[in-house]
C-alpha positions as CSV (number, residue, x, y, z in Angstrom):
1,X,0.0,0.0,0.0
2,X,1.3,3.6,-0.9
3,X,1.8,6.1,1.7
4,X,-0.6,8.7,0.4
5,X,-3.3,7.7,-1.5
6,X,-5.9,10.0,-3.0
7,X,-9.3,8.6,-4.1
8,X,-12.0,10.5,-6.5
9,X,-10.9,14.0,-4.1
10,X,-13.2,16.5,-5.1
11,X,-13.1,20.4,-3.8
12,X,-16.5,22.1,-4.8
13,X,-16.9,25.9,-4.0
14,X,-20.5,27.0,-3.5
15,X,-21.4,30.4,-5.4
16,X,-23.6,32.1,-3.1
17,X,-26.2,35.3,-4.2
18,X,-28.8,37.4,-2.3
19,X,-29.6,40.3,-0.2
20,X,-31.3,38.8,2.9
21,X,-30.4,35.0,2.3
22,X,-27.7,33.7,0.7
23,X,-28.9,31.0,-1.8
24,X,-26.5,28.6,-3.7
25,X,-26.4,29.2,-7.3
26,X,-23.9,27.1,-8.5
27,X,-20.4,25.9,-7.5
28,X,-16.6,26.1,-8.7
29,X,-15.0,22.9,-9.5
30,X,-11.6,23.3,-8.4
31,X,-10.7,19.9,-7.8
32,X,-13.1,17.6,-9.7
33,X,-12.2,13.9,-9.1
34,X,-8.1,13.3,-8.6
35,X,-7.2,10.1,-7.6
36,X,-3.4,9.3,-7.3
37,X,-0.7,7.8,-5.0
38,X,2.5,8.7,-3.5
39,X,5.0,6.1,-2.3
40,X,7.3,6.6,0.6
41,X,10.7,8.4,-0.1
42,X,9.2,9.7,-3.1
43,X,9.2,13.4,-5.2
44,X,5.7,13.4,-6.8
45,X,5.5,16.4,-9.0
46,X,2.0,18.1,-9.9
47,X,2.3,20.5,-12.7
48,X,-0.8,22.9,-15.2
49,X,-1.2,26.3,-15.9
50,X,-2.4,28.4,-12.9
51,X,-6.1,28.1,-11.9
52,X,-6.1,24.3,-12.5
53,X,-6.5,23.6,-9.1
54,X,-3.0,22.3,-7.7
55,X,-3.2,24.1,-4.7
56,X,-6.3,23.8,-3.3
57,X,-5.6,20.0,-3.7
58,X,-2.1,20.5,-1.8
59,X,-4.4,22.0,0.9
60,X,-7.3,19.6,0.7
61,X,-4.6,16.5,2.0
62,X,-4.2,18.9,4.7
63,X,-7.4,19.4,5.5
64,X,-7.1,23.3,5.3
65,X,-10.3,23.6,2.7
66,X,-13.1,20.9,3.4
67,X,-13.4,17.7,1.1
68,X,-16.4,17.7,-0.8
69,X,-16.2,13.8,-1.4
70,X,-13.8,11.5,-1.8
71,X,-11.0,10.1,0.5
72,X,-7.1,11.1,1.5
73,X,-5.5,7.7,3.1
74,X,-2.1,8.1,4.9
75,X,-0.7,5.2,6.0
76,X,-3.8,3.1,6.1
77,X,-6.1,6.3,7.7
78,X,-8.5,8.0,5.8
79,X,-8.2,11.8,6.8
80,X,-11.5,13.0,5.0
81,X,-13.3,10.9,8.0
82,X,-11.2,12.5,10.9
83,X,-13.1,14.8,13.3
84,X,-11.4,18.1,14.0
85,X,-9.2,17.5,17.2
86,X,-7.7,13.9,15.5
87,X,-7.3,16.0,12.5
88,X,-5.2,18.7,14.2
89,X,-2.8,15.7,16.0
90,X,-2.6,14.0,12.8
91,X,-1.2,16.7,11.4
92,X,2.2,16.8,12.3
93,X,3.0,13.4,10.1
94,X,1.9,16.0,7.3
95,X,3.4,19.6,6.6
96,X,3.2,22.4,4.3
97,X,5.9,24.7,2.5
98,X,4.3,28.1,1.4
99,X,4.5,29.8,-1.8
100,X,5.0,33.4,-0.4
101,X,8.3,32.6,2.0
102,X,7.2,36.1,4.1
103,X,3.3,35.9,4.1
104,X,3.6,32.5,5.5
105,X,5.5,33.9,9.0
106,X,4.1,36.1,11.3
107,X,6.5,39.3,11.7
108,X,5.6,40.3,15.2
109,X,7.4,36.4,16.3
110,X,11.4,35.8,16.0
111,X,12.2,32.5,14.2
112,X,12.8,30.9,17.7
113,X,9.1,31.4,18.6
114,X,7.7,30.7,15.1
115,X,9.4,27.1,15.2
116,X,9.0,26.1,18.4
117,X,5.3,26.9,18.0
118,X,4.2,23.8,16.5
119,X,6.8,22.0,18.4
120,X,4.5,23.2,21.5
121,X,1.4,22.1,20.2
122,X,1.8,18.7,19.6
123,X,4.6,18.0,23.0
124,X,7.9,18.0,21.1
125,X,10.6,18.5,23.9
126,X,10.5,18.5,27.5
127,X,11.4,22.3,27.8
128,X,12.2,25.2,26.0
129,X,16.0,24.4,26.4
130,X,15.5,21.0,24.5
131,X,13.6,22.4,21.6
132,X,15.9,25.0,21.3
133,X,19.0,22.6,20.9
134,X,16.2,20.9,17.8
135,X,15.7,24.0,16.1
136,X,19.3,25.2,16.0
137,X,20.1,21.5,14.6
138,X,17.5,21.9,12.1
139,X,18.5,25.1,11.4
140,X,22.1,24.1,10.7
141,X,20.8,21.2,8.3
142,X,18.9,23.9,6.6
143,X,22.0,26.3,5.8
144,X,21.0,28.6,8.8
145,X,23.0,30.6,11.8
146,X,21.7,29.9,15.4
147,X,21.8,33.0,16.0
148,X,19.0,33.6,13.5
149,X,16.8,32.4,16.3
150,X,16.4,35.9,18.1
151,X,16.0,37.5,14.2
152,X,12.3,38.2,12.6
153,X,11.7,37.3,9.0
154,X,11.6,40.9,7.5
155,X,15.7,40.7,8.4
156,X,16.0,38.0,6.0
157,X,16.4,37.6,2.2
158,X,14.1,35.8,-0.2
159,X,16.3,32.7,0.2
160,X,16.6,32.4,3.9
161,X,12.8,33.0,4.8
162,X,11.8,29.7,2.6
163,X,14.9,27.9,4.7
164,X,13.1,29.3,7.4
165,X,9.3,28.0,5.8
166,X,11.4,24.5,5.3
167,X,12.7,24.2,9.0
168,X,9.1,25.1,10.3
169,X,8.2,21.7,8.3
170,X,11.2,20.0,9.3
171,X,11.6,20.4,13.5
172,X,8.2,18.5,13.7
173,X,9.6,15.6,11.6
174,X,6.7,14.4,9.2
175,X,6.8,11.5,6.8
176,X,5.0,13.7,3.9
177,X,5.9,17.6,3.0
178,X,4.0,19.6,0.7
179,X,5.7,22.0,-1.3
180,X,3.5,24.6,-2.7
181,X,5.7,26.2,-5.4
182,X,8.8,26.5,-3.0
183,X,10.8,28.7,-5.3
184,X,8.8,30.4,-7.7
185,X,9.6,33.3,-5.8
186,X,13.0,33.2,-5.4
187,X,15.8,34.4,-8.0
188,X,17.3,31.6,-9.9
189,X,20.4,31.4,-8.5
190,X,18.7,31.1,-5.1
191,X,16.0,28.0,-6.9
192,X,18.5,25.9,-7.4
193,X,20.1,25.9,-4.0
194,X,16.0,25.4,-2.3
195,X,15.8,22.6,-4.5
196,X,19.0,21.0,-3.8
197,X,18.5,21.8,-0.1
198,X,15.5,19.9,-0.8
199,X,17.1,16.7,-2.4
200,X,19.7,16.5,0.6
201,X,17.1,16.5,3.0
202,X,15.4,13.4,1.6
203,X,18.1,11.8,1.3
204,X,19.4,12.2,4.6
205,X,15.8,12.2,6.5
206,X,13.8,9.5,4.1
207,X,11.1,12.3,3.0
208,X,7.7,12.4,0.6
209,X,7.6,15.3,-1.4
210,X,4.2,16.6,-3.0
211,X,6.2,19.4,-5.6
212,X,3.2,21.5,-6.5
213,X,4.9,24.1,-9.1
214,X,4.2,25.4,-12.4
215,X,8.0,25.8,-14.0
216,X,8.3,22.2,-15.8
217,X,12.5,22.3,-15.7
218,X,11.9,22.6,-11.5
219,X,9.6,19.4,-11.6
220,X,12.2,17.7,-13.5
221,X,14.5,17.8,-11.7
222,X,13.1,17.2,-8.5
223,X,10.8,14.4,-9.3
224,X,10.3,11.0,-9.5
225,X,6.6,10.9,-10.9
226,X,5.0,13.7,-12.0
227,X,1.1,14.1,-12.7
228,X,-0.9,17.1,-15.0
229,X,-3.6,18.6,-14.0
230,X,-6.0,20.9,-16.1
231,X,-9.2,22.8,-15.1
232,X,-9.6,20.5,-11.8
233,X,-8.5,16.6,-12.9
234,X,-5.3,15.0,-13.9
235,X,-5.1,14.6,-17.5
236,X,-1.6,12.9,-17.5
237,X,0.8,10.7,-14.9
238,X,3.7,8.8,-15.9
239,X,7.7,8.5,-14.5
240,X,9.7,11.9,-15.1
241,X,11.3,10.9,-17.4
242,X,9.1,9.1,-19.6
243,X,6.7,11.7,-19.7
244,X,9.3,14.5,-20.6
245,X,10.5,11.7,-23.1
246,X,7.3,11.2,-24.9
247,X,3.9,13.1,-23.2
248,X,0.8,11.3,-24.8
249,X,-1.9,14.0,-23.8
250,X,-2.5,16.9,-26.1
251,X,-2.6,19.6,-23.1
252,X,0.7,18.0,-21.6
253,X,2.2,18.1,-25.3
254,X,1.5,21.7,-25.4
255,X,3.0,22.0,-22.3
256,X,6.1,20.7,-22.7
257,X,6.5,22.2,-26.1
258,X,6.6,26.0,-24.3
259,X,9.8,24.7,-22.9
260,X,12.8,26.2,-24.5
261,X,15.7,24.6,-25.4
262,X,19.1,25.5,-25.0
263,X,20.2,24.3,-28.2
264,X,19.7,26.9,-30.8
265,X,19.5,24.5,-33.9
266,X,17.3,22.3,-31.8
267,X,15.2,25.3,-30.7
268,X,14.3,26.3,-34.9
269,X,13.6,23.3,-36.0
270,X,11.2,21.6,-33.3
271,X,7.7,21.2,-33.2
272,X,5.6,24.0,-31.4
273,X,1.8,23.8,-29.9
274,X,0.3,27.0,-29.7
275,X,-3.6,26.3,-28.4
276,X,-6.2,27.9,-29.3
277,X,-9.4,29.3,-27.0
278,X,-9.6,30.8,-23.7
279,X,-9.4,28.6,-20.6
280,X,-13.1,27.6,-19.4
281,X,-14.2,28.7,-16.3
282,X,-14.3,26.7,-13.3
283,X,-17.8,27.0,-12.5
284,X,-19.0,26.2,-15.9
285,X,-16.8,23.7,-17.0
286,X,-17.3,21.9,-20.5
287,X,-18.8,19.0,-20.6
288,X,-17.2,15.6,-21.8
289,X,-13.6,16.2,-22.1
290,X,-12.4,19.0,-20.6
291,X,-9.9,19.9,-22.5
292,X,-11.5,19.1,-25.9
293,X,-12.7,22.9,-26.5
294,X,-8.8,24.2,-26.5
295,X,-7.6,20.4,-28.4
296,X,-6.4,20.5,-31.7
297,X,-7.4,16.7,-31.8
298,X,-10.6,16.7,-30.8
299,X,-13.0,14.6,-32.4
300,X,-16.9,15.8,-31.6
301,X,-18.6,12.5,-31.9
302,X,-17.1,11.7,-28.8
303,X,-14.5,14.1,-27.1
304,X,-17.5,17.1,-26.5
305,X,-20.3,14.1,-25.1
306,X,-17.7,11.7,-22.8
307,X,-15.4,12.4,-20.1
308,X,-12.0,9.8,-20.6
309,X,-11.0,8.2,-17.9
310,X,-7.3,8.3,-16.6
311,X,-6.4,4.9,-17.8
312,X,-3.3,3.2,-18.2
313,X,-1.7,2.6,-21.1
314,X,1.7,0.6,-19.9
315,X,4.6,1.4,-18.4
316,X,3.2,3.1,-14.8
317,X,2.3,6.0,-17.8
318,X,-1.5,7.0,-17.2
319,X,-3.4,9.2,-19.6
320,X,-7.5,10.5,-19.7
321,X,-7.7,10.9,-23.0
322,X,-9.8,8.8,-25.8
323,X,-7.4,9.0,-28.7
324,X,-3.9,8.5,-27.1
325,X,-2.8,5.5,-29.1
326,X,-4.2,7.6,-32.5
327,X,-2.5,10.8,-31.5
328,X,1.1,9.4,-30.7
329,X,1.1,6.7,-33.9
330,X,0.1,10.2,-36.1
331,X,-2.9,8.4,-37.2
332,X,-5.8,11.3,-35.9
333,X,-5.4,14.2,-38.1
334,X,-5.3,17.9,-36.4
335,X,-9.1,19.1,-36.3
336,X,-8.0,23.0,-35.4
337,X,-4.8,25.0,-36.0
338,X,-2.3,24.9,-33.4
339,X,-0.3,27.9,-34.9
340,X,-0.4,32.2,-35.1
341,X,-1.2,32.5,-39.0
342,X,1.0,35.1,-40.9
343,X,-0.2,38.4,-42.7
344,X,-0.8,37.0,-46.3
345,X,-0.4,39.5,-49.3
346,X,-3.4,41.7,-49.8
347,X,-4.5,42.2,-45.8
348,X,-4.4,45.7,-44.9
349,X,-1.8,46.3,-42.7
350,X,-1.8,49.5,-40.2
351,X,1.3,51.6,-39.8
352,X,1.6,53.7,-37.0
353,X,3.7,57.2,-37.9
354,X,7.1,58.0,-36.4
355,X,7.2,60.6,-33.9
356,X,9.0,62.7,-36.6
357,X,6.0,62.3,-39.4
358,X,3.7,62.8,-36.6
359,X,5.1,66.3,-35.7
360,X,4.3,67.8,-39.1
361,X,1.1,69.7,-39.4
362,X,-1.5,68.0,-41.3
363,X,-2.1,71.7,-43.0
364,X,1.4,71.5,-44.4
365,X,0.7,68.0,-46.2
366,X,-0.9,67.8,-49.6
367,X,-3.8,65.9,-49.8
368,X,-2.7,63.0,-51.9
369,X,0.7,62.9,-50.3
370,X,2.3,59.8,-49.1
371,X,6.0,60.6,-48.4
372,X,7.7,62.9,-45.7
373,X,8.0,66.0,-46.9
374,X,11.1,67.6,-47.1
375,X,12.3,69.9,-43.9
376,X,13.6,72.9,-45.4
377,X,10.1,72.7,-46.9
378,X,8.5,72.5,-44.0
379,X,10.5,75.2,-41.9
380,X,9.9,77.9,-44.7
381,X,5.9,77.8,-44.6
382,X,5.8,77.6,-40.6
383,X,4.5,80.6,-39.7
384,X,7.0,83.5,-38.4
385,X,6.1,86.5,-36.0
386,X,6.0,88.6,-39.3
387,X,3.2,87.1,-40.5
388,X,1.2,87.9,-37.3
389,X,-1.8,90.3,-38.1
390,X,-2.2,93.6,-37.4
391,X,-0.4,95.5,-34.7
392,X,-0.3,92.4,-33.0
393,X,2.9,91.2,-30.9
394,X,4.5,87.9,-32.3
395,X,3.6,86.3,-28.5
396,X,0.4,87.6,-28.6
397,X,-0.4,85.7,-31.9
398,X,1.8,83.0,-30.4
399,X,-0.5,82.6,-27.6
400,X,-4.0,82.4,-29.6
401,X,-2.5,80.0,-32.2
402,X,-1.7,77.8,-29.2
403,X,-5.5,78.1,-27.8
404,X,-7.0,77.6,-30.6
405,X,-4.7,74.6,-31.9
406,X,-6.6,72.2,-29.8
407,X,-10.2,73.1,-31.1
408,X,-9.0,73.0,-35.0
409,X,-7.5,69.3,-34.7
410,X,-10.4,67.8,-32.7
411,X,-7.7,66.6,-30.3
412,X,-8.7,69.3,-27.5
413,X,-9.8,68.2,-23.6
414,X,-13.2,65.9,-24.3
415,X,-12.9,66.9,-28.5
416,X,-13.5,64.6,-31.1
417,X,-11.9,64.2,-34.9
């Protein structure tokens, strides 16, 4: 049996509207019926575009938004069924790493109090003294000072305050951590030490990783199995490898063909997806396959009426799609472009002028002209204090020019052409 096992979870947000009473108009489908598994010592990596519903199923294993139906079995125990106080003790076998390293810590406690918080809660250490001597050790595996413990967070960088986010995790010694984009916002140079800060630890404590993250070259790496999601269910799940090797869902071959490559000649000459359509709303989600109003394979005598099932297709390599088999052997023909068409010959094409051209009075253009006149031209008919009228001064005639410039072009406050 695998350590984390996730059955049909579904997270269902009600819409609510009225004045007086709130009635229940509909709901959003954040996390429409996931079911996957995680073994011990693993990296499972869950990857889609934002809004498809990875973190609110990172929080649903905690329990932190309510389980509309289904079931979240660790180690044998169905957490969905827990009543609130088992729930709360349970929880220090699970933890969570934040996306936002300084939302996630209270600045009014030092990093001494914010780790030995949870340590409190659920009777880690006999005294202070002992949990002290815990933190500073976690804090040293964790590339820290001890004497960051009398510090707050706003007196660290970027980097530090997830070390910070991963020690929290660490000092009450789960078996599964959830890591909720852990460096999306870091700098890159700062990534790659989380995430092999993050490898280390595994290695040296026997961790579960859940790597929720949208930057595919960060799941890569980090991962042993990684699973798709789009608009609320898992499309794809396969090794890391395998599926980087040769995806067999539309969605995660559009995916993984944003990637860039390094190689330049590579990088011209390989094959780019470029969907079409907006992404459908949560609430109103299509029906049959989800993804079959954005798929340039989509067939409408079945894709738009049934919803595939994630089935699998050898190799550990899992797929909910109807067509797989037809799509990788080249045998389905693309029902919708997957690329930006070029301007063909004929199309009109609008030109914006230069700031030069647009500088020239309109007065001083013929009518049928259609190159830049010269600007010797030009300077000799602008008009010149001797052509003011009357007894005039030259700033006097300067001055109602200028007022009633505005009012001749259209282009005056609340004018139009």
């Amino acid at each position: 049996m695998s350590l984390l096992e996730l059955d049909g979870v579904k997270v269902h947000f009600p819409i609510k509207k009225g004045v007086f009473v709130d009635r229940t108009v509909g709901h959003v489908y954040a996390v429409d019926g996931v079911s996957l598994k995680v073994e011990a010592g693993e990296t499972y990596g869950l990857v889609g575009e934002s809004g498809c519903g990875k973190t609110t199923l990172g929080r649903s294993v905690l329990r932190l938004v309510d389980i509309t139906e289904g079931s979240v079995v660790l180690d044998g125990t169905d957490l969905a069924k827990l009543p609130g106080e088992e729930m709360r003790r349970f929880r220090r076998r699970l933890q969570m790493v934040f996306q936002d390293p300084l939302g996630s810590l209270n600045p009014r406690q030092n990093i001494e109090s914010i780790l030995s918080e949870g340590m409190v809660a659920h009777g880690i250490g006999k005294d202070q003294e002992e949990r002290r001597e815990k933190i500073k050790s976690i804090l040293d595996k964790v590339g820290l000072p001890s004497n960051a413990l009398a510090r707050y967070p706003h007196e660290f960088s970027g980097g530090q305050r997830q070390r910070i986010g991963i020690a929290r995790a660490l000092v009450l010694e789960p078996d599964v951590i959830i890591c909720d984009e852990p460096v999306s916002a870091l700098d890159v140079s700062v990534q790659a030490q989380v995430i092999n800060l993050l490898d280390d630890l595994q290695e040296e404590l026997g961790l579960t990783y859940v790597v929720i993250a949208h930057d595919l070259a960060v799941v890569r790496h980090i991962s042993d199995t990684i699973g798709v999601m789009y608009l609320g269910s898992l499309v794809e799940e396969a090794p890391s490898d395998a599926l980087y090797a040769e995806p067999k869902h539309p969605y995660t071959k559009a995916l993984m063909s944003a990637v860039p490559v390094p190689d330049p000649e590579v990088e011209d000459k390989r094959e780019r997806i470029l969907l079409t359509g907006d992404l459908p709303s949560p609430a109103n989600p299509p029906s049959g396959c989800r993804f079959h109003t954005r798929c340039p394979w989509a067939q409408a005598s079945r894709c738009a009426t049934e919803r595939p099932e994630l089935r699998e297709i050898g190799g550990g390599h899992r797929v909910a799609c109807h067509f797989a088999e037809e799509i990788a052997s080249g045998a389905l023909e693309l029902t919708r472009p997957t690329g930006i068409e070029a301007v063909t010959a004929g199309e009109d094409v609008v030109v914006e002028p230069t700031v030069a051209e647009a500088e020239v009075p309109s007065v001083l253009l013929p009518a049928d002209s259609t190159t830049k006149p010269d600007a010797a031209a030009v300077k000799e008919k602008m008009p010149t204090a001797a052509d003011a009228p009357g007894d005039r001064t030259a700033d006097a005639a300067a001055k109602d020019s200028d007022a009633a410039a505005p009012e001749e072009s259209g282009k005056g406050s609340g004018g139009t052409v």
